[in-house]
N, CA, C and O atoms as CSV, one atom per row, in Angstrom:
chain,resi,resn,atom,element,x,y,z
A,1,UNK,N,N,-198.343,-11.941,-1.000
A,1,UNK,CA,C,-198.185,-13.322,-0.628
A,1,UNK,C,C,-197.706,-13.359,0.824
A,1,UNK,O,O,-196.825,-12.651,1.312
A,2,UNK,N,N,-198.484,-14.368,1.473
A,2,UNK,CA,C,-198.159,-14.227,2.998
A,2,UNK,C,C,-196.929,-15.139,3.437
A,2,UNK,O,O,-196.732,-16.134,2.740
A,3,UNK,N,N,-196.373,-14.988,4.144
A,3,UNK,CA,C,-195.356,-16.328,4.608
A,3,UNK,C,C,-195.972,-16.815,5.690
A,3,UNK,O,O,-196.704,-16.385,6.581
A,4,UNK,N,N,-195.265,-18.268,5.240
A,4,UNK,CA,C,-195.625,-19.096,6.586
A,4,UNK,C,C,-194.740,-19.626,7.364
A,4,UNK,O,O,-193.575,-19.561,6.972
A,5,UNK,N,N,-194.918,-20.051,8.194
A,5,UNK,CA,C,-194.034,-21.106,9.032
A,5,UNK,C,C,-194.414,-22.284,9.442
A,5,UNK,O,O,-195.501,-22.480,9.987
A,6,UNK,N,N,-193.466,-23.262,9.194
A,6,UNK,CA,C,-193.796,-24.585,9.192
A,6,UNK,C,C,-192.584,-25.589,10.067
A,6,UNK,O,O,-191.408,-25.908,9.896
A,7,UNK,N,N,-193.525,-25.812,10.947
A,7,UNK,CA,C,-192.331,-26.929,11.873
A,7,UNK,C,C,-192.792,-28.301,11.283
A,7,UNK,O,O,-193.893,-28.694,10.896
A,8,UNK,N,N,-191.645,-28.851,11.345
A,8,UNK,CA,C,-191.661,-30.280,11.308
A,8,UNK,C,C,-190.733,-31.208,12.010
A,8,UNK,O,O,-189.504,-31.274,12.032
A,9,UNK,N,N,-191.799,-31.996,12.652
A,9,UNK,CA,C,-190.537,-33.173,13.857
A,9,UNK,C,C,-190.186,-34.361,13.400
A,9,UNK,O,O,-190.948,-35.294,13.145
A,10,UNK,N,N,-188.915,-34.330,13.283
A,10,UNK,CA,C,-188.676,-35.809,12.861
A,10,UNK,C,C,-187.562,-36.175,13.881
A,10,UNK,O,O,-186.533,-35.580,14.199
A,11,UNK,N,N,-188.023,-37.172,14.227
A,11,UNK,CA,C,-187.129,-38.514,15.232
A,11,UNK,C,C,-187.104,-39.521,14.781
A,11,UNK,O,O,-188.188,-39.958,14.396
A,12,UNK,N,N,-185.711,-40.497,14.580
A,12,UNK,CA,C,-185.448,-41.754,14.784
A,12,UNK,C,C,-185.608,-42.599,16.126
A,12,UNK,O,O,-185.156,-42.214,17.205
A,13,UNK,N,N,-186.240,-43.692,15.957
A,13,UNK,CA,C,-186.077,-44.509,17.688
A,13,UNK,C,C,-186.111,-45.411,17.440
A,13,UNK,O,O,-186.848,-45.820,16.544
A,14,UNK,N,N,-185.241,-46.226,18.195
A,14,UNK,CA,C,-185.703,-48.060,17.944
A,14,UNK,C,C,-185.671,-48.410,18.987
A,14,UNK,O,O,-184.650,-48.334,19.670
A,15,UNK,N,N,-186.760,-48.883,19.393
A,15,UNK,CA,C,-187.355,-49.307,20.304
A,15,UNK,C,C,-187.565,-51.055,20.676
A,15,UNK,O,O,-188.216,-51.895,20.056
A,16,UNK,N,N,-186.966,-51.157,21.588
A,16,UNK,CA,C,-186.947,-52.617,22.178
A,16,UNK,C,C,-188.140,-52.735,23.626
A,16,UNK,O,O,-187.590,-52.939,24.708
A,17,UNK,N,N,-189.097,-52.659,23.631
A,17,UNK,CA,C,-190.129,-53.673,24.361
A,17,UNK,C,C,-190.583,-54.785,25.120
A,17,UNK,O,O,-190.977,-55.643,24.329
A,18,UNK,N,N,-190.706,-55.156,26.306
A,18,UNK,CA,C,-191.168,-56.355,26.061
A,18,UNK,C,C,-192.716,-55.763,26.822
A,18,UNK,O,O,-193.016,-54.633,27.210
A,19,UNK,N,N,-193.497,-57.056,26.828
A,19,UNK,CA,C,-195.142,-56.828,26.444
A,19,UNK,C,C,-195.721,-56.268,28.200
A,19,UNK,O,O,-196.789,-55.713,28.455
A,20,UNK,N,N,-194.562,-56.663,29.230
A,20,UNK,CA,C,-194.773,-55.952,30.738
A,20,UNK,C,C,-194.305,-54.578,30.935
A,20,UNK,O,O,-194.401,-53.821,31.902
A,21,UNK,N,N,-193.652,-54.413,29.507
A,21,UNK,CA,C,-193.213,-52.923,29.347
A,21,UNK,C,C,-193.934,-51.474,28.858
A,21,UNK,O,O,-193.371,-50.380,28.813
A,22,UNK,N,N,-195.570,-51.819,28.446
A,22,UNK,CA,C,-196.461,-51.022,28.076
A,22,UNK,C,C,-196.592,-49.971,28.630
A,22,UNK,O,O,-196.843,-49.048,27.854
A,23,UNK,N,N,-196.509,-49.633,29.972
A,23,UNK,CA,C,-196.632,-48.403,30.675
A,23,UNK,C,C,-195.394,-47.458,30.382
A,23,UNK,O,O,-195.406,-46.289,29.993
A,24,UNK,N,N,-194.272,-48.325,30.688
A,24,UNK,CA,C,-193.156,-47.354,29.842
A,24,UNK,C,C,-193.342,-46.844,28.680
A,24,UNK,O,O,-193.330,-45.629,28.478
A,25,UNK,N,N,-193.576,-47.921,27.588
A,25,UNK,CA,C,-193.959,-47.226,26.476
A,25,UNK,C,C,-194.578,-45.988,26.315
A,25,UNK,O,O,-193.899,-45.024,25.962
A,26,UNK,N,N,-196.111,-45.850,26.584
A,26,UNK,CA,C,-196.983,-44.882,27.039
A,26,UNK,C,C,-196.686,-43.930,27.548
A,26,UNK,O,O,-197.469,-43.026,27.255
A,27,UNK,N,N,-195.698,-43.546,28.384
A,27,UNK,CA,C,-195.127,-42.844,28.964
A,27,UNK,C,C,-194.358,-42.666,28.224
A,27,UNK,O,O,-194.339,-41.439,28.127
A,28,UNK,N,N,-193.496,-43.140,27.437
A,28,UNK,CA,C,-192.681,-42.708,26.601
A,28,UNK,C,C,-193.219,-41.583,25.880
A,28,UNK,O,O,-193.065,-40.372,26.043
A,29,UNK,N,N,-194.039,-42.406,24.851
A,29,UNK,CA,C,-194.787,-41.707,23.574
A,29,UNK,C,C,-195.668,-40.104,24.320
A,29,UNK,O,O,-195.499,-39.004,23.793
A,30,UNK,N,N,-196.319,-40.248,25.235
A,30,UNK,CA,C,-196.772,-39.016,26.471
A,30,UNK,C,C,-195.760,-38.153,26.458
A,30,UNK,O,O,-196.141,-36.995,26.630
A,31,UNK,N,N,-194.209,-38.328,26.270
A,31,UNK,CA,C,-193.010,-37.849,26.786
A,31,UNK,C,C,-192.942,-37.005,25.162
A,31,UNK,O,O,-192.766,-35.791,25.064
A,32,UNK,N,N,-193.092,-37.791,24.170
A,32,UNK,CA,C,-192.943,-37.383,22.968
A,32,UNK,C,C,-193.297,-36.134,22.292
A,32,UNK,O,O,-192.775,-35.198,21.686
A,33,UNK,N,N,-194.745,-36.685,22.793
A,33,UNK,CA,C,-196.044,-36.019,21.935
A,33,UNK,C,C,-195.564,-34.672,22.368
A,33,UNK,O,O,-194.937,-33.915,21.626
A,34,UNK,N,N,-195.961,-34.350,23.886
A,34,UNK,CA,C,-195.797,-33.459,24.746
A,34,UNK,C,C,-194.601,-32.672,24.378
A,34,UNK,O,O,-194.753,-31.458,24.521
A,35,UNK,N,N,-193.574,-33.018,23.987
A,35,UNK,CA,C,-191.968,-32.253,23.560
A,35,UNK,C,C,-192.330,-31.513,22.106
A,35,UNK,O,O,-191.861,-30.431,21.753
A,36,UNK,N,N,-193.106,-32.192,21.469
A,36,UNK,CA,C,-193.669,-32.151,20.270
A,36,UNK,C,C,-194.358,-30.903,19.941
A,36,UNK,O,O,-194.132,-30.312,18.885
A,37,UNK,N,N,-195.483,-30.340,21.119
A,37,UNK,CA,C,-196.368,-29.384,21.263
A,37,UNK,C,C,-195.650,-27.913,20.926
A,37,UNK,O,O,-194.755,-27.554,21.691
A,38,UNK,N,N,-195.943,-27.221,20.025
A,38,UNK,CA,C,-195.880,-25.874,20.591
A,38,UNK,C,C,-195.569,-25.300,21.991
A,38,UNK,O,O,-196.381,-25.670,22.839
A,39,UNK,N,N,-194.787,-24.650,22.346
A,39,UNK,CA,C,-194.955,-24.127,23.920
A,39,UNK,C,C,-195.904,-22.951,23.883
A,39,UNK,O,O,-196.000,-22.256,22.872
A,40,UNK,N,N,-196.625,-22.715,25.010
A,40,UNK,CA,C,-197.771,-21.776,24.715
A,40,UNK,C,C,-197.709,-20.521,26.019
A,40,UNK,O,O,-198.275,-20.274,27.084
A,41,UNK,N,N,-196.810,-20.050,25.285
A,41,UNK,CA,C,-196.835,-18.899,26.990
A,41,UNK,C,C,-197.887,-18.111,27.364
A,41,UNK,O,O,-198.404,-17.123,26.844
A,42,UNK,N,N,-198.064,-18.606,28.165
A,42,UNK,CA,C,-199.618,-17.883,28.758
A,42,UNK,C,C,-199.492,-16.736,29.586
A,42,UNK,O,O,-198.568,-16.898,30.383
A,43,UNK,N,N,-200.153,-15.463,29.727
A,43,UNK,CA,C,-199.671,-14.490,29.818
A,43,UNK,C,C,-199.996,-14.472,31.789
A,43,UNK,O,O,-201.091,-14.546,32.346
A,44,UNK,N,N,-198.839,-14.370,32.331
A,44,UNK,CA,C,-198.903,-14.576,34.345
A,44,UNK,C,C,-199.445,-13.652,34.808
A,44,UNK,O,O,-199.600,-13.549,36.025
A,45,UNK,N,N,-199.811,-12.869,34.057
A,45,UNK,CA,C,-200.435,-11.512,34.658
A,45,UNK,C,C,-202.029,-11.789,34.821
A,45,UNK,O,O,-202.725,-11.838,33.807
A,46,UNK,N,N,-202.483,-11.934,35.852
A,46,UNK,CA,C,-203.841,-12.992,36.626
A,46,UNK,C,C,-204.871,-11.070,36.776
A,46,UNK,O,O,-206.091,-10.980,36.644
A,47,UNK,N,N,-204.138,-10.119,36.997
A,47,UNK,CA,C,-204.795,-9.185,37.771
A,47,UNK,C,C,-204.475,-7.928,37.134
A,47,UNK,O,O,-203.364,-7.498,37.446
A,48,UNK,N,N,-205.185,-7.174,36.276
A,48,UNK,CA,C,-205.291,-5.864,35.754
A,48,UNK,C,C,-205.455,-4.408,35.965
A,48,UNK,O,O,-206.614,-4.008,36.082
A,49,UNK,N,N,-204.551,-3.603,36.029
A,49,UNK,CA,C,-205.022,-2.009,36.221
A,49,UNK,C,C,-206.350,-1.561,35.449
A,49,UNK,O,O,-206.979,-2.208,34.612
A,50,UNK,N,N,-206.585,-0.396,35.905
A,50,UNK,CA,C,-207.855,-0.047,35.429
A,50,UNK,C,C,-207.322,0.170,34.361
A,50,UNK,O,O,-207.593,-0.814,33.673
A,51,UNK,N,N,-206.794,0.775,33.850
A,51,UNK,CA,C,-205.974,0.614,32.317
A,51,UNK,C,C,-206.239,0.071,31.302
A,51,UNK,O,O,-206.770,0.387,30.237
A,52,UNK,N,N,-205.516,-1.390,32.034
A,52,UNK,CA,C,-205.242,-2.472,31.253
A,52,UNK,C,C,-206.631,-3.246,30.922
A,52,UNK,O,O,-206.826,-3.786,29.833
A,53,UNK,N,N,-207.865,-3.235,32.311
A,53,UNK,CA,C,-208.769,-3.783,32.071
A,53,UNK,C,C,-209.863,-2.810,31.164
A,53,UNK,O,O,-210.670,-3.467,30.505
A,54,UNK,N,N,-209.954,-1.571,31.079
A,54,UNK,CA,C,-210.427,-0.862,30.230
A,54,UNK,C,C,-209.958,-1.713,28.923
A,54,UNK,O,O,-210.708,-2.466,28.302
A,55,UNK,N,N,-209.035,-1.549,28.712
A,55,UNK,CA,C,-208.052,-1.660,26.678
A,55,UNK,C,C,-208.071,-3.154,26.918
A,55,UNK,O,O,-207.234,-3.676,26.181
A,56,UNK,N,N,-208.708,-4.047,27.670
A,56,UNK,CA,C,-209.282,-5.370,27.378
A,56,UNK,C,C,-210.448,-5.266,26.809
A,56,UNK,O,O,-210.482,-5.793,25.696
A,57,UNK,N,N,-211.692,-4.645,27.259
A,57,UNK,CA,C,-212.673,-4.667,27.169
A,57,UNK,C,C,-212.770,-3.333,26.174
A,57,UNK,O,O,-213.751,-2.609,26.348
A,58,UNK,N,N,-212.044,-3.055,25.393
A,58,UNK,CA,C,-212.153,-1.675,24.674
A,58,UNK,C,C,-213.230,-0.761,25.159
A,58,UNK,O,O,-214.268,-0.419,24.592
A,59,UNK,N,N,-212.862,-0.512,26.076
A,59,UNK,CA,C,-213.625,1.383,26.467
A,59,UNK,C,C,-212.648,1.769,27.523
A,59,UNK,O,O,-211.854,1.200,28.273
A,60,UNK,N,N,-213.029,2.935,27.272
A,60,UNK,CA,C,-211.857,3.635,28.624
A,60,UNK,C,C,-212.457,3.590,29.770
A,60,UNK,O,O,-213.507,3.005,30.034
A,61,UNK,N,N,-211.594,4.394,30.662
A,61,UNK,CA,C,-211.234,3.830,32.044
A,61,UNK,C,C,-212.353,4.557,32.742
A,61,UNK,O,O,-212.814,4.009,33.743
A,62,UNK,N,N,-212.885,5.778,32.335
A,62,UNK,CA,C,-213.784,6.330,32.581
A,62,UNK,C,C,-215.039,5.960,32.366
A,62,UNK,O,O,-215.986,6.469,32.968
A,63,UNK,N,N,-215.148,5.083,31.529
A,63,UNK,CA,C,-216.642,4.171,31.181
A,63,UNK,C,C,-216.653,2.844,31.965
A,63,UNK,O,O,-217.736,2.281,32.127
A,64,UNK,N,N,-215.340,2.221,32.543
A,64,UNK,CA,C,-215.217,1.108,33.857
A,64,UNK,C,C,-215.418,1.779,34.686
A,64,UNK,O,O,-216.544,1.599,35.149
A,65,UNK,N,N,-214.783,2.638,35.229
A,65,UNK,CA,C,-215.047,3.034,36.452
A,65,UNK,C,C,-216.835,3.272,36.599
A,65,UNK,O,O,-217.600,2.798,37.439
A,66,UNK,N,N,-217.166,4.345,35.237
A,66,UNK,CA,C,-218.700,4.281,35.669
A,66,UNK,C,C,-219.321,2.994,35.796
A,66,UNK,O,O,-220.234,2.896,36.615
A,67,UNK,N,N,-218.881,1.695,34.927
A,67,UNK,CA,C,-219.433,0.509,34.992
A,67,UNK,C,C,-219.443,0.013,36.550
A,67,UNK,O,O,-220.389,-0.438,37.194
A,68,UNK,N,N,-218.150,0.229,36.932
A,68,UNK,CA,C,-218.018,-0.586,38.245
A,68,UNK,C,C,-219.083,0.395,39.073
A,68,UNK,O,O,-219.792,-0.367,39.732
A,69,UNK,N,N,-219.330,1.248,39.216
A,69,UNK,CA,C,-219.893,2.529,40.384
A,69,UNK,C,C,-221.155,2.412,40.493
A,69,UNK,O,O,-221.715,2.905,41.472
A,70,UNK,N,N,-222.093,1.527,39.214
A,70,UNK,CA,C,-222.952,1.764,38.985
A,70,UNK,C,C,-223.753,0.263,38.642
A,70,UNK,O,O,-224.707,-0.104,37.955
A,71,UNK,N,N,-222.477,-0.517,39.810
A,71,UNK,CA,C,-223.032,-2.309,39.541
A,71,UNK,C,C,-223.088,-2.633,38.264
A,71,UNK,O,O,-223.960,-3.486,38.432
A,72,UNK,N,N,-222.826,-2.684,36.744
A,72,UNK,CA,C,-222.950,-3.070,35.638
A,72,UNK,C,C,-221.709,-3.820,34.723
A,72,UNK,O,O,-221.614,-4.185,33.551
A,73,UNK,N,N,-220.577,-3.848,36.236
A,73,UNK,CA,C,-219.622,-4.707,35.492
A,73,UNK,C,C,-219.182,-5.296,37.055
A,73,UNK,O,O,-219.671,-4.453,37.807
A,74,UNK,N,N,-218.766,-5.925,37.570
A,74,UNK,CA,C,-218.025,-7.038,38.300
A,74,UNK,C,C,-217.254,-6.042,38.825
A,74,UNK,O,O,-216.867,-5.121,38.106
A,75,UNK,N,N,-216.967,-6.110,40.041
A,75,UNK,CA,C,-216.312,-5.552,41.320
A,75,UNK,C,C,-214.916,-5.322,41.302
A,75,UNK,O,O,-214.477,-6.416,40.946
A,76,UNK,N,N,-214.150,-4.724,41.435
A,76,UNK,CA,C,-212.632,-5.003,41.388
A,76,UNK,C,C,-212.256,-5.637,42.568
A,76,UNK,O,O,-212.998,-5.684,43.549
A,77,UNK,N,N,-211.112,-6.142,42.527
A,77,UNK,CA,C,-210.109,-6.068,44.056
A,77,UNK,C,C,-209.446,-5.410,44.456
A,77,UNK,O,O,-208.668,-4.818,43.707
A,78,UNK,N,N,-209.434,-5.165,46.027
A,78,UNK,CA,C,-209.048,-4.126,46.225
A,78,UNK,C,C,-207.467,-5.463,47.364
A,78,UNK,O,O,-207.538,-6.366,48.198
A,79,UNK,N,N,-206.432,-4.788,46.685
A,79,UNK,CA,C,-204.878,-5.015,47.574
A,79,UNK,C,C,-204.187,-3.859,47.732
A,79,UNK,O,O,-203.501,-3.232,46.924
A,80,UNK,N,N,-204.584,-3.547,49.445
A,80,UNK,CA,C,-204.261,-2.110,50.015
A,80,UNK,C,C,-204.710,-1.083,49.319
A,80,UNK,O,O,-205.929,-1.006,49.162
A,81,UNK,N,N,-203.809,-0.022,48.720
A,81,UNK,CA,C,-204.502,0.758,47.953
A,81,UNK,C,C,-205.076,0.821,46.521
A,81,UNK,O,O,-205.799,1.726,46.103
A,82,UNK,N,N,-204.633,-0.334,45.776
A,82,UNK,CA,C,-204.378,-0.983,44.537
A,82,UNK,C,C,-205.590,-1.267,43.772
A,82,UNK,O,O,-206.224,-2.205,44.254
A,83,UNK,N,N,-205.835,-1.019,43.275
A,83,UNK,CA,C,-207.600,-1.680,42.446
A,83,UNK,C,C,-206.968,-2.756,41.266
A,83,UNK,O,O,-206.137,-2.517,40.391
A,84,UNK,N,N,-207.447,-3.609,41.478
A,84,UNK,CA,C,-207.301,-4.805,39.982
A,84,UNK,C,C,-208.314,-5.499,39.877
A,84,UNK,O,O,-208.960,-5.806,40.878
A,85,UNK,N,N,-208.761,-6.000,38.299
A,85,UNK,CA,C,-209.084,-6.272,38.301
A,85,UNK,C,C,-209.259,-8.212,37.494
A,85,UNK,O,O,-208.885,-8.003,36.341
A,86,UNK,N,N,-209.511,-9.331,37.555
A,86,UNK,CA,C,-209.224,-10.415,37.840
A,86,UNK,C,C,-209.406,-10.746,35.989
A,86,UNK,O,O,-210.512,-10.948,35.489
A,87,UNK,N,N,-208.402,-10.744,35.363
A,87,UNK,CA,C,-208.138,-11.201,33.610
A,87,UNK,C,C,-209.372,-11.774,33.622
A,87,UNK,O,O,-210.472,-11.234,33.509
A,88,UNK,N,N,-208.977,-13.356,33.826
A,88,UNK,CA,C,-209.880,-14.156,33.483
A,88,UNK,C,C,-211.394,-14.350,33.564
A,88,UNK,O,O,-212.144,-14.814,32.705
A,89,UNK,N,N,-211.649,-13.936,34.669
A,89,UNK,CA,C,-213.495,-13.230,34.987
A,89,UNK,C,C,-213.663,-12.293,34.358
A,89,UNK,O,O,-214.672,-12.548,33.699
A,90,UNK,N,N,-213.197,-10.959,34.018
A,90,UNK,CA,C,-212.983,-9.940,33.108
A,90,UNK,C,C,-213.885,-11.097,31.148
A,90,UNK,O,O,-214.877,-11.226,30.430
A,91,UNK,N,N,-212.961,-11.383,31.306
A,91,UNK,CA,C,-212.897,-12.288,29.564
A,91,UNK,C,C,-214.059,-13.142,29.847
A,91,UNK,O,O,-214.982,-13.162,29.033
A,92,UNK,N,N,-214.121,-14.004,31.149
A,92,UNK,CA,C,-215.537,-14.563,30.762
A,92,UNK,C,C,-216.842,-13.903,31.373
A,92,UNK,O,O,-217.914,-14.495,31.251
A,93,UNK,N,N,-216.763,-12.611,32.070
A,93,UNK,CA,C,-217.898,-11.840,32.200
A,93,UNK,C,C,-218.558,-11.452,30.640
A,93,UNK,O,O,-219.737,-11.537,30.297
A,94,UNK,N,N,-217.336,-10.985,29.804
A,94,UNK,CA,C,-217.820,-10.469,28.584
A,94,UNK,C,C,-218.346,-11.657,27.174
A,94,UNK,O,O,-219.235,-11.515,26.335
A,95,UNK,N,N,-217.413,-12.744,27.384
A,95,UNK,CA,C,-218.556,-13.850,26.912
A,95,UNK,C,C,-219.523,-14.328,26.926
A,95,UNK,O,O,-220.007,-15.004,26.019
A,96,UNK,N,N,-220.084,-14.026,28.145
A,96,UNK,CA,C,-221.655,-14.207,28.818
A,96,UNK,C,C,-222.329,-12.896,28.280
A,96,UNK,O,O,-223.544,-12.699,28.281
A,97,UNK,N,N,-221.583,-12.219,27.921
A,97,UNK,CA,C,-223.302,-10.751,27.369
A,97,UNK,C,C,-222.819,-9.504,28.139
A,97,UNK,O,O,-223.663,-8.641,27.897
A,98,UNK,N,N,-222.003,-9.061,28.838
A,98,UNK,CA,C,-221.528,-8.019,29.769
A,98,UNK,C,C,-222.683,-8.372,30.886
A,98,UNK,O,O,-222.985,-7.181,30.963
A,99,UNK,N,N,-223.324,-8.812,31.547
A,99,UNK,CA,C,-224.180,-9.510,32.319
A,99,UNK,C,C,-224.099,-8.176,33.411
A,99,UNK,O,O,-223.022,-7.580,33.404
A,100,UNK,N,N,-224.911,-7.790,34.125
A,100,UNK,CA,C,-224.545,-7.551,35.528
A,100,UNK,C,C,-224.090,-7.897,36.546
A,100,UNK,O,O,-223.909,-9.091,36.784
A,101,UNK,N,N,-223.841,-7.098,37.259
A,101,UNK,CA,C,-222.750,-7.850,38.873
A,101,UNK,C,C,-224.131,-8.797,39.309
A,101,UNK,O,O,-223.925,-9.992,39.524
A,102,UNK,N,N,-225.168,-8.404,39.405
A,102,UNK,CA,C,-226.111,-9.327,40.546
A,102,UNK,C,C,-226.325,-10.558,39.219
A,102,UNK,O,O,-226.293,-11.719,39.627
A,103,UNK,N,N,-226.503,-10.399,37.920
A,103,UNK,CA,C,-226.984,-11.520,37.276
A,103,UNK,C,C,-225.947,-12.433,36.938
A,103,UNK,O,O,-226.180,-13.522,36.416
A,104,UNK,N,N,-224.487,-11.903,37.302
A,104,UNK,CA,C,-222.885,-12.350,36.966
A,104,UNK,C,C,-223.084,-13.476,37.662
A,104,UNK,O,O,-222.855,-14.571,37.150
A,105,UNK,N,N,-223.565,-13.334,39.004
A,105,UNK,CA,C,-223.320,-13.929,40.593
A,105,UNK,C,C,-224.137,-15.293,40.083
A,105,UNK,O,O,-223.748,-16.460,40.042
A,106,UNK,N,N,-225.707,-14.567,39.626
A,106,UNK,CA,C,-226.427,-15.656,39.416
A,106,UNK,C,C,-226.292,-16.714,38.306
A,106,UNK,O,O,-226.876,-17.792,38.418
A,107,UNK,N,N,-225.164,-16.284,36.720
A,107,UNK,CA,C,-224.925,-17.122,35.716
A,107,UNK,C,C,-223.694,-17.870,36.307
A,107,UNK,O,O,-223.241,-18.729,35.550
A,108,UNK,N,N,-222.995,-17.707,37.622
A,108,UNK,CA,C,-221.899,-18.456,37.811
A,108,UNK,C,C,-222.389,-19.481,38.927
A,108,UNK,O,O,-222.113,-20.676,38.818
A,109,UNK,N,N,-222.689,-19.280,39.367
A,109,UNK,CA,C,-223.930,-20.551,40.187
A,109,UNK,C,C,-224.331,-21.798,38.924
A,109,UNK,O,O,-225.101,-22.720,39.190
């Protein structure tokens, strides 16, 4: 049997209005909802070691590197001596089909 977890929000408010007061309102309830949400930590790390972008794309680092060497995956960046490579293009290169670098260029157009 699995466990779950279950949030539930409950607030009292009494609310006094008048009818030139709608934008407040709205803003209120915007204020609400929003407090309401899940927080969703999104991971800040924008730029990947060969590593890390290998064990994204499950193959090793030796099958990127041949990818990159051999035009069949998207270019890294290069900062000074540093190679990374960019999360988010990474994730949607591979949603598109592993595409090539020249046909990458042409499905992002």
């Amino acid at each position: 049997m699995s466990n779950t977890v279950q949030q539930t929000l409950r607030f009292n408010a009494i609310l006094t209005i008048q009818l030139e007061d709608t934008n407040q309102l709205s803003d209120f309830l915007k204020a609400v909802v929003l407090e309401s949400l899940p927080k969703v930590e999104s991971n800040p790390q924008i730029l990947l070691s060969s590593r890390e972008a290998a064990k994204l794309l499950n193959i090793s680092e030796r099958t990127l590197w041949g990818f990159a060497k051999s035009g069949r995956i998207l270019q890294p960046i290069r900062i000074g001596t540093s190679v990374r490579w960019n999360a988010l293009e990474l994730r949607r290169w591979a949603d598109a089909g592993c595409p090539s670098h020249e046909e990458w260029i042409l499905y992002k157009k």
